[in-house]
C-alpha positions in Angstrom: 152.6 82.1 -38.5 151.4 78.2 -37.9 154.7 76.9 -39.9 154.2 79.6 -43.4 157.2 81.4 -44.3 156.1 85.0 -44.4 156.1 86.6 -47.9 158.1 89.0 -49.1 155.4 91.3 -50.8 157.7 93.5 -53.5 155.7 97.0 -53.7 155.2 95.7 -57.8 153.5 93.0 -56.1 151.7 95.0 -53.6 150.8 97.3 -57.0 149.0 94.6 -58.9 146.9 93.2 -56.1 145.6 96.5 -55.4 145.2 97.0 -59.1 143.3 93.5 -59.3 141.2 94.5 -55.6 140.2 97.9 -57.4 138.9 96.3 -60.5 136.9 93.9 -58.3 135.2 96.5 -56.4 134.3 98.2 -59.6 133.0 95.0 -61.3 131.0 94.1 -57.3 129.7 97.9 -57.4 128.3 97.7 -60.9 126.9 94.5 -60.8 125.1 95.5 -57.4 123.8 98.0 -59.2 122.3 96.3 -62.1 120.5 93.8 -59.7 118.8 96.4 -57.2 118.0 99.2 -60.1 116.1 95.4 -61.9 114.8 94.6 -58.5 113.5 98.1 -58.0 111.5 98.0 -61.5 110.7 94.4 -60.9 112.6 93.8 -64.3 112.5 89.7 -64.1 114.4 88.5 -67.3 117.0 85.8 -67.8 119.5 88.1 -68.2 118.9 89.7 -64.4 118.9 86.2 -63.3 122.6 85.6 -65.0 123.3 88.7 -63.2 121.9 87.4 -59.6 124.1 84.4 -60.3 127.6 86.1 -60.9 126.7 88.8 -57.7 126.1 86.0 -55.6 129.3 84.1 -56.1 130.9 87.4 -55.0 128.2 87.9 -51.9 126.7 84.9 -51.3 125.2 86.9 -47.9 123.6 89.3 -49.8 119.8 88.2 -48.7 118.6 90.6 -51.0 119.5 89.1 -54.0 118.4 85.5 -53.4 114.9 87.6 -52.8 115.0 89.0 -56.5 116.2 85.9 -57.9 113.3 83.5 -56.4 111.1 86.5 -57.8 112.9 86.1 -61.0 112.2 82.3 -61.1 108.5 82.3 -60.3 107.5 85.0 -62.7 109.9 83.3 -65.8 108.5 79.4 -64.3 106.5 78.3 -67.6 109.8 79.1 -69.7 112.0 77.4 -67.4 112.3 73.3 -67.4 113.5 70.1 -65.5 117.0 70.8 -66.3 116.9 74.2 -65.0 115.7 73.2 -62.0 118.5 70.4 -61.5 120.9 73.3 -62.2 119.8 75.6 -59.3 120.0 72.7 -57.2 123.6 72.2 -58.6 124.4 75.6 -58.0 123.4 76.1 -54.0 125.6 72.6 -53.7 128.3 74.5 -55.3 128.2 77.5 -53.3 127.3 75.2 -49.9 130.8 74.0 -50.6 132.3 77.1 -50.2 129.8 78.6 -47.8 128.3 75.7 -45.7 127.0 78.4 -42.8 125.7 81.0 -45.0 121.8 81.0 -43.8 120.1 82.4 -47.5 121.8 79.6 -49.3 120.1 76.2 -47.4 116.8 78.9 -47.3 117.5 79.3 -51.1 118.0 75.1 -51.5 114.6 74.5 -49.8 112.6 77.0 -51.8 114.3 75.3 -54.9 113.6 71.7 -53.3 109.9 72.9 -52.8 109.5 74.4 -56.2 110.6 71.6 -58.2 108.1 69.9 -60.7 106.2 67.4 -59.1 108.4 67.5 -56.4 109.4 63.5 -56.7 110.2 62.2 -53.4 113.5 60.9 -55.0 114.8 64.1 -54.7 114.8 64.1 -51.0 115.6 60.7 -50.5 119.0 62.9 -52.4 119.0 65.4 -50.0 119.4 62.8 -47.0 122.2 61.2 -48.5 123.6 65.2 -48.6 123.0 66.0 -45.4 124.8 63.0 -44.0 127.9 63.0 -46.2 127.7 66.7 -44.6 127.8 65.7 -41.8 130.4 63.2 -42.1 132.6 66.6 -42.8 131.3 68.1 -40.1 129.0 66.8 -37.6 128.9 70.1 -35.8 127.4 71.9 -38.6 124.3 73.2 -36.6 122.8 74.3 -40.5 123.5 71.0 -41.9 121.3 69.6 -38.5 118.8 71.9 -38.8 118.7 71.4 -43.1 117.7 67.5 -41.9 115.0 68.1 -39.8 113.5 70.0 -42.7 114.0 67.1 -45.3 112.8 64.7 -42.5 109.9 66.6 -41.8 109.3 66.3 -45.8 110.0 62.6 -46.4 107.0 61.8 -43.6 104.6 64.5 -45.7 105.6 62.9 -48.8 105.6 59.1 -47.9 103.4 59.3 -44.4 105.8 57.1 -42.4 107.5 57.8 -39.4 111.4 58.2 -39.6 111.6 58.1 -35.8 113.7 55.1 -35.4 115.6 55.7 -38.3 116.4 59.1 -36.9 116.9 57.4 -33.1 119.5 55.2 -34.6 121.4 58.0 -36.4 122.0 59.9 -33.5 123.0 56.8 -31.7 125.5 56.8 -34.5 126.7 60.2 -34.4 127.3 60.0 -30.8 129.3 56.4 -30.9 131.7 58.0 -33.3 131.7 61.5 -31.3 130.3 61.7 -27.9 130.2 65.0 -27.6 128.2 65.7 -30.6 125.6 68.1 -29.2 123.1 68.4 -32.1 123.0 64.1 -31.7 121.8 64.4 -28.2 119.7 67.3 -28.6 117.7 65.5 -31.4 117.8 62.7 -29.5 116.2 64.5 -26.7 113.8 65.3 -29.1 112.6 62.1 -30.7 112.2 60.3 -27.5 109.1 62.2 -25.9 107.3 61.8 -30.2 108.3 58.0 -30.1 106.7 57.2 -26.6 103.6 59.2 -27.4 103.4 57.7 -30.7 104.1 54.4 -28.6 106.8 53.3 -31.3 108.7 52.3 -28.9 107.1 48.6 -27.8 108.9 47.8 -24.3 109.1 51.2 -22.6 110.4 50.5 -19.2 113.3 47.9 -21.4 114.4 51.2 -23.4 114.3 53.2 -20.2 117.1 50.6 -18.3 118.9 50.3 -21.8 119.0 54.2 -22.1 120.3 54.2 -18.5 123.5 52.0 -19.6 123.7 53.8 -22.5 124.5 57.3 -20.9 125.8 55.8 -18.0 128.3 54.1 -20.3 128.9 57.8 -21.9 129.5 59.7 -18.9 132.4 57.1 -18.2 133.5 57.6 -21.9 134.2 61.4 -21.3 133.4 63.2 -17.8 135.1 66.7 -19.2 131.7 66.4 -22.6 129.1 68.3 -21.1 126.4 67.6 -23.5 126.5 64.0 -22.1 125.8 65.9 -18.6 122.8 67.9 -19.8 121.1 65.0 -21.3 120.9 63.4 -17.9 119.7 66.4 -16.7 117.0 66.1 -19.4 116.6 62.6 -19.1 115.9 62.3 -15.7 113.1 64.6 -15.3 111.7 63.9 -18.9 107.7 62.6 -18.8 109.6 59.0 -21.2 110.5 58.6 -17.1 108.6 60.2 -15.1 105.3 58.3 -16.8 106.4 55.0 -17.0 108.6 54.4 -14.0 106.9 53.8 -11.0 108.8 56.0 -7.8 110.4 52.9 -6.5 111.2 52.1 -9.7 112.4 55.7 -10.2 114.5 56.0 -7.1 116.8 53.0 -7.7 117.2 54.6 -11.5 118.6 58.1 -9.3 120.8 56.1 -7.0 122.3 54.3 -10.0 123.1 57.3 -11.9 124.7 58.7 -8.9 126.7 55.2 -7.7 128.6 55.7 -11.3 128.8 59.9 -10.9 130.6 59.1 -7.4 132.5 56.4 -9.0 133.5 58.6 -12.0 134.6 61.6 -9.5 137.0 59.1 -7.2 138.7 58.0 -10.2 139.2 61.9 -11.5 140.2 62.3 -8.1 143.2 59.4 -8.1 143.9 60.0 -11.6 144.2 64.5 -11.6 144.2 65.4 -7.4 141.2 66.8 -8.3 137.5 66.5 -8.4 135.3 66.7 -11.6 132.7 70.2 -11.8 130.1 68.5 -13.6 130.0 65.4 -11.3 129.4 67.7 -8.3 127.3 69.5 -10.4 125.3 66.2 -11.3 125.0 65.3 -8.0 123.7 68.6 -7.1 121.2 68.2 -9.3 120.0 64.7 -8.0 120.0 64.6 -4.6 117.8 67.8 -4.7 115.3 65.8 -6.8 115.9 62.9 -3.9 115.3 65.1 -0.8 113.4 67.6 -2.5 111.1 66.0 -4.5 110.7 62.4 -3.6 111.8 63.3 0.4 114.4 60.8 0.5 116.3 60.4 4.1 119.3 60.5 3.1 122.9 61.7 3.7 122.5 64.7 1.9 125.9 66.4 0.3 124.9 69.0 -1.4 126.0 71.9 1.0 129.6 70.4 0.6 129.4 69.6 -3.2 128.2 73.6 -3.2 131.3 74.4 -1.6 133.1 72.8 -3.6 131.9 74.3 -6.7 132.9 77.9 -5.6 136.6 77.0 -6.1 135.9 74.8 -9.2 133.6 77.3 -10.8 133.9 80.7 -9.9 132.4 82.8 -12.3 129.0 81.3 -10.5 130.3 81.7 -6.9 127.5 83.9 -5.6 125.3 81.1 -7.3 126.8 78.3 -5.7 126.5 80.1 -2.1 123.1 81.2 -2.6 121.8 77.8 -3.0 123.8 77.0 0.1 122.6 79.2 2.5 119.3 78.6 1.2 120.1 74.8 2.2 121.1 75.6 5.7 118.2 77.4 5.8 115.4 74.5 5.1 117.9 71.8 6.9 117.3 74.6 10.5 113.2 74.9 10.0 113.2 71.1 9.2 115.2 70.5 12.9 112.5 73.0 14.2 
């Protein structure tokens, strides 16, 4: 497949790699074994450890022998040193090579991160660099983005100073070189409600109009990425706005974002035959907060956008008519 040759397996072939499984299994079965009977009898010696270490290469998901090795650590901690400690850390980085979404080994890394004489904020400052080289590899790694909110959340214990901004402009980052890197806009989305109550932020309504270009600008970029789409959705009815626009100010922000959604959908329209779903969806989505909300006059579309959205997206037809007939609905009691 994908190019390979397929290979010829002789059965002598076929002979030795069952040979070679078999005496796998044997050595996986016996050293599982020796590191549950140990756990069992809480037997927490050097040697089990050495044992935890060679089972886990083989099974790095097996939970319960991270448990018996932390156990193993803390009860042999006054004979172990730096050095060992710089090991374990060596060793979770080897494995996270091999096994970057294996849970127990970032759980494993933190407990060892945690542990650590003194606990030098050098460390993490390590960790950071990491994660992002991590990231670099692959910045959809939802453990690698979780792992960095933890060594955040440690740097501000450790030094007490916000890493807000530094944060805000990484994700800015991340999204620049890929705009459709969810975990970027979902930390994003984060970090903007703790900078404006934090008021780190020192011209709120200035960020507001720049964060307006910014998406604006992303949602041109890519129409098809629907993680730009849901951070509008978040955006726009977030309390950053809500709290600092004023509702004139807040209704020319609306029109704006749907000027450019129309915009985008005529040009998918020229360029395909056909319009974009998560423009109508978007537009949906605003003019109810514009009728709805704010009770804008206004030539409402929504009813036809709805219609549209049963051809475009059928697997939420009865959804899309729902909402319509409820429409109709309103639009006859208003007439009345």
């Amino acid at each position: 497949m994908h190019g390979i040759k397929r290979r010829e397996l002789t059965q002598e072939f076929l002979s030795k790699k069952r040979a070679r499984d078999a005496e796998k299994i044997v050595t996986y079965r016996t050293l599982t074994k020796r590191v549950l009977d140990a756990k069992n009898e809480e037997n927490y010696t050097l040697e089990n450890l050495n044992a935890t270490t060679r089972l886990l290469e083989l099974n790095p998901e097996f939970n319960a022998v991270w448990n018996f090795r932390r156990d193993t650590i803390t009860h042999l901690k006054d004979e172990l040193d730096v050095v060992f400690w710089d090991q374990e850390i060596r060793f979770t980085t080897q494995q996270l090579k091999l096994f970057p979404k294996v849970y127990w080994i970032w759980n494993h890394r933190v407990w060892c991160l945690n542990a650590y004489p003194g606990s030098p904020v050098e460390k993490w400052q390590q960790e950071l660099l990491l994660v992002n080289k991590l990231l670099t590899m692959d910045a959809r790694n939802f453990h690698s983005w979780h792992y960095r909110r933890v060594v955040i959340k440690r740097l501000e214990q450790m030094t007490r100073t916000s890493l807000n901004q530094q944060e805000l402009d990484y994700t800015t980052a991340m999204i620049n070189a890929n705009i459709s890197n969810f975990s970027a806009w979902h930390l994003r989305a984060t970090l903007l409600p703790k900078m404006f109550a934090l008021s780190e932020i020192p011209n709120v309504k200035d960020f507001i109009q720049k964060e307006q270009r910014y998406i604006t600008n992303a949602m041109f970029t890519d129409a098809e990425d629907q993680s730009v789409w849901y951070y509008i959705k978040w955006f726009v009815k977030s309390d950053c706005v809500l709290k600092v626009l004023s509702t004139e100010e807040y209704k020319i922000m609306l029109q704006e974002l749907k000027d450019g959604i129309v915009m985008i959908n005529l040009d998918e329209m020229e360029f395909s035959g056909k319009e974009n779903m998560w423009c109508l969806k978007l537009l949906c989505f605003l003019e109810t907060i514009q009728v709805e909300e704010l009770g804008l006059d206004i030539d409402a579309m929504k009813p036809e956008y709805l219609r549209k959205l049963v051809s475009f997206d059928p697997l939420r037809k009865n959804r899309y008519r729902s909402l319509a007939e409820k429409k109709m609905i309103l639009s006859r009691r208003d007439a009345c």
